[in-house]
Structures are given as C-alpha cells and as structure tokens.
C-alpha positions in Angstrom: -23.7 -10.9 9.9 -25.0 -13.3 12.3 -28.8 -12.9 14.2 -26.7 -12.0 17.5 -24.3 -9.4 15.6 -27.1 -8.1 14.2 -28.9 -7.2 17.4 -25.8 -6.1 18.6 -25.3 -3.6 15.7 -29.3 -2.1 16.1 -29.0 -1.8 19.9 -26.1 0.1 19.2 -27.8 2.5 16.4 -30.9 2.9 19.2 -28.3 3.9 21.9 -27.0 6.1 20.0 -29.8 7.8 18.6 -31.8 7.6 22.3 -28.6 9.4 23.7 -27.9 12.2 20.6 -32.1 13.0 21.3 -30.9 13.2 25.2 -28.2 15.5 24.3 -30.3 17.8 22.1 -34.0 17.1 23.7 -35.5 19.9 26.0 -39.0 19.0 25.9 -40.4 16.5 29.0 -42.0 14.0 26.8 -39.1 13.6 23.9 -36.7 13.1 26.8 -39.3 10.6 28.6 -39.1 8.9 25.0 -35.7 8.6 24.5 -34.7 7.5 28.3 -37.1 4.4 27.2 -35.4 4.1 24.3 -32.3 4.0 26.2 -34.0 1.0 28.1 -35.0 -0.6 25.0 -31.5 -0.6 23.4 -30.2 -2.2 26.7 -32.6 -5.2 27.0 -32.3 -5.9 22.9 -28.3 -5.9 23.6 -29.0 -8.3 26.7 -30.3 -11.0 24.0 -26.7 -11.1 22.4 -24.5 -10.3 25.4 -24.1 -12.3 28.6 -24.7 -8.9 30.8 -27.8 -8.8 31.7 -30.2 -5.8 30.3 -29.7 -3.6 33.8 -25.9 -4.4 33.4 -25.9 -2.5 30.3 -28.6 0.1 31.0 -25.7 1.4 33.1 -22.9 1.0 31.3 -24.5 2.9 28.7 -25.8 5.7 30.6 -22.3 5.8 31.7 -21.8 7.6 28.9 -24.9 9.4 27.8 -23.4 12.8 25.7 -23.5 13.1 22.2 -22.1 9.6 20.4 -20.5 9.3 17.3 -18.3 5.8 16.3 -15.2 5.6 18.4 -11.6 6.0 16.8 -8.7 3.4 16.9 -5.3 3.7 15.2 -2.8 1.2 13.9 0.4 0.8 12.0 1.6 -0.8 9.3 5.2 -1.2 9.7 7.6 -3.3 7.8 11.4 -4.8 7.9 13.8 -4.5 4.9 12.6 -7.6 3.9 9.2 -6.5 3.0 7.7 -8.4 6.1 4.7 -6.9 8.4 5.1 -6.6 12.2 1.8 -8.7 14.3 2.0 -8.6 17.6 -0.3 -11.5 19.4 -3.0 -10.3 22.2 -2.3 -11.0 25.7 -6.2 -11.0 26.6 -7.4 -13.9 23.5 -3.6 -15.0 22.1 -5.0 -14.3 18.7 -3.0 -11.7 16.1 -2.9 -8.3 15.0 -1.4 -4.9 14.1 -0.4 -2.9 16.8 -3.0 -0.5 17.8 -6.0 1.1 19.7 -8.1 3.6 21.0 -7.2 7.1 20.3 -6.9 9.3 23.1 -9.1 12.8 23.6 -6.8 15.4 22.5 -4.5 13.2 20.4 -4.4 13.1 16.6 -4.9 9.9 15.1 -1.7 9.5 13.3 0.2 10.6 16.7 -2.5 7.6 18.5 -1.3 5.1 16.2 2.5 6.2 17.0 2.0 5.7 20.4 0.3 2.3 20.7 3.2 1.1 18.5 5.8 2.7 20.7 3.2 1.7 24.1 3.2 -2.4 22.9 6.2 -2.8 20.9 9.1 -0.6 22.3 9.6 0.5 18.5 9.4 3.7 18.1 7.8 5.1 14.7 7.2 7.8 12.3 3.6 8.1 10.6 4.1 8.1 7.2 1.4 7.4 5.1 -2.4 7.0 5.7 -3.6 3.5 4.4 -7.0 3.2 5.2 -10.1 4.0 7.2 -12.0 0.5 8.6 -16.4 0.3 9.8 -15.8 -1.9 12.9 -19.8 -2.8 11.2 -17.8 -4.2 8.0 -15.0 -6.5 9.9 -15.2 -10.5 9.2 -16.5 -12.1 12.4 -18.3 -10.8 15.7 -18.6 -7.2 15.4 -20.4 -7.3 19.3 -19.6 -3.7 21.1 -19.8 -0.3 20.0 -19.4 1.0 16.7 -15.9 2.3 15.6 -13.9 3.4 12.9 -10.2 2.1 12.6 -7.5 4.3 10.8 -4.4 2.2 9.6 -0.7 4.3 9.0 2.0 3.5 6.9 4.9 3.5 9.8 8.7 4.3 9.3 10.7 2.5 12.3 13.4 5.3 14.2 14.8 3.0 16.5 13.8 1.0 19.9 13.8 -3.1 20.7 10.7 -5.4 20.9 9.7 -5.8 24.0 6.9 -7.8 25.8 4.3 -7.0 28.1 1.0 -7.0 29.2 -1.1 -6.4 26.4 1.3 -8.2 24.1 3.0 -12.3 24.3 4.8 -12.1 21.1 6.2 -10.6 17.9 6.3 -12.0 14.4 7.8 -10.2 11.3 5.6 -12.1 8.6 5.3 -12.8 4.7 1.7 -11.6 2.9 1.0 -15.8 3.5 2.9 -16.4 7.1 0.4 -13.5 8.3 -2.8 -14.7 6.8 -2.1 -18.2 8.4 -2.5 -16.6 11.8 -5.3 -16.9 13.9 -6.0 -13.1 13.4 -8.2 -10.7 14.9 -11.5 -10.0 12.9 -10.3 -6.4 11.6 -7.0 -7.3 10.9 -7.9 -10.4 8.2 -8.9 -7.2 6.0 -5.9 -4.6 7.4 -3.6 -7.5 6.5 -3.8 -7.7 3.0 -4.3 -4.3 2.2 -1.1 -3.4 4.1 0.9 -5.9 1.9 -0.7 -3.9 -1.2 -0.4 -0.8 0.4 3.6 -1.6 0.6 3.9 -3.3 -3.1 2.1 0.5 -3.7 2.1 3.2 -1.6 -0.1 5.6 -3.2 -3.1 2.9 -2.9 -5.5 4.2 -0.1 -8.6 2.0 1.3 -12.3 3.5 3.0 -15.6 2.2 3.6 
C-alpha cells in the first residue's frame, strides 16, 4: 500500500469512527469531538484525493448514520467450455466480473443476480458462494470507502449479451486469456480464484 492509499484507508477508519460516535454520542463535548474529527478525516483524505478537504467534509456528512463497509456482489459465470465471462468498463475500459453495489433491501446473492442480468442481458441463477473480498486487501489503489465484495458461482437460464452504458464489451476467457487483461484491481484476485473455484466447487475464499 502506497503513502496516498494509506491515507486514504486511515481517513476512512476516522470517518467512520467520528460518524458511529455521532450516531451513538449524546453528550455536547463527545459530539463537539467527533464533528472535528469528521473535519480531520476530510482534510487528511484531501492529501490523497483531488477534492479539496471542504469537498469531502460534505460528501461525508452526506452520509453521517452509523457506517459499516459497503457490499458489492459479482458473478462467476462460465460457458461449456470452462471459460469465464469479463465484461470491460465503460467509465476506465479496463476488465472485470460483472457486478456492484448491493441494493438496501436486496440479498446479496439476488444483487449479484441482478447486475449480471442489469449489464449483460444474461439472466442467472446463484449457485454457489465463492468468496468474500476486503476492498483494503485488492492489488492496486484501494482510494474510496471501505467495502466488502461477495463473488457467486452463477448458472446461465437464458438471455443474449447485450451492450450498454456501463459495459463496451464481452469476452468468454481461458484462466490465461483473462489474466492478460488490463483488469480491475479486485478482479486480478476474483480471477483466479473463480478458475479454482470451477476446477473445485466446494473451495470457498475470505479475508
């Protein structure tokens, strides 16, 4: 972890813990303390982001409730002939399995059945869970707030590819086809374990 990722990752522990002492705080001078530390987080982030500190004073008291790590959900989801579905980013071209954030109110498994279904057209059955990902533990910039990532073992039902905005392109790759992508920081783990998740499908990863 670089010195920028690394202020990145402690303003994000201060934000957090200034806005869980919001949540729960009812004395005047603990909440006096923790708005500063709110502050603090902000202008420590501003050395490692290009927003400036009031920039993300507000974004963050955008959201000033209890905080835990955010959710994502992706799929694993492979041809007949053993090869993984990537779809490339339409906001940096680069590669990775389809996924996101997790909706309030929606399982994680159903999450990762919609984002397939939301950027590929495919539509998908959960089968398997495959692993649980610490945004904090990705190769490469891990700038933003903290997240955990769960992959799924997908069955395809039926549906076509189909472009659009989020996603330029589709390729059904080999374990080595995939890894010589320009891939997304997350996915250069997700990758190979989905390869050895499919050679063994009782083989679950976790930080």
């Amino acid at each position: 972890m670089d010195t920028g990722d690394r202020i990145a990752a402690l303003a994000d522990e201060i934000r957090g813990m200034a806005a869980n002492g919001l949540h729960y705080a009812h004395d005047t001078y603990d909440r006096a303390r923790y708005e500063r530390l709110v502050g603090i987080a902000a202008e420590l982030l501003s050395l490692a982001d290009p927003r400036s500190a009031a920039e993300i004073e507000r974004a963050y008291r955008g959201g000033l409730g209890l905080l835990t790590p955010a959710v994502g959900a992706a799929a694993a989801l492979f041809d007949d002939d053993g090869r993984l579905l990537l779809t490339r980013r339409a906001d940096n071209g680069r590669w990775c399995l389809p996924g996101g954030a997790a909706d309030v109110g929606e399982s994680p498994s159903a999450a990762a059945v919609r984002e397939v279904r939301e950027e590929t057209g495919l539509h998908v059955t959960a089968t398997h869970l495959l692993g649980v990902y610490d945004s904090r533990l990705q190769p490469g910039p891990v700038r933003g707030w903290h997240a955990y990532t769960l992959v799924f073992g997908c069955r395809p039902d039926g549906g076509a590819l189909t472009v659009n905005h989020e996603v330029t392109a589709f390729a059904w790759c080999t374990e080595a086809e995939a890894c010589a992508l320009d891939l997304t920081g997350g996915t250069r783990l997700t990758v190979p374990d989905a390869f050895a998740w499919h050679r063994d499908p009782t083989r679950t990863v976790f930080h």
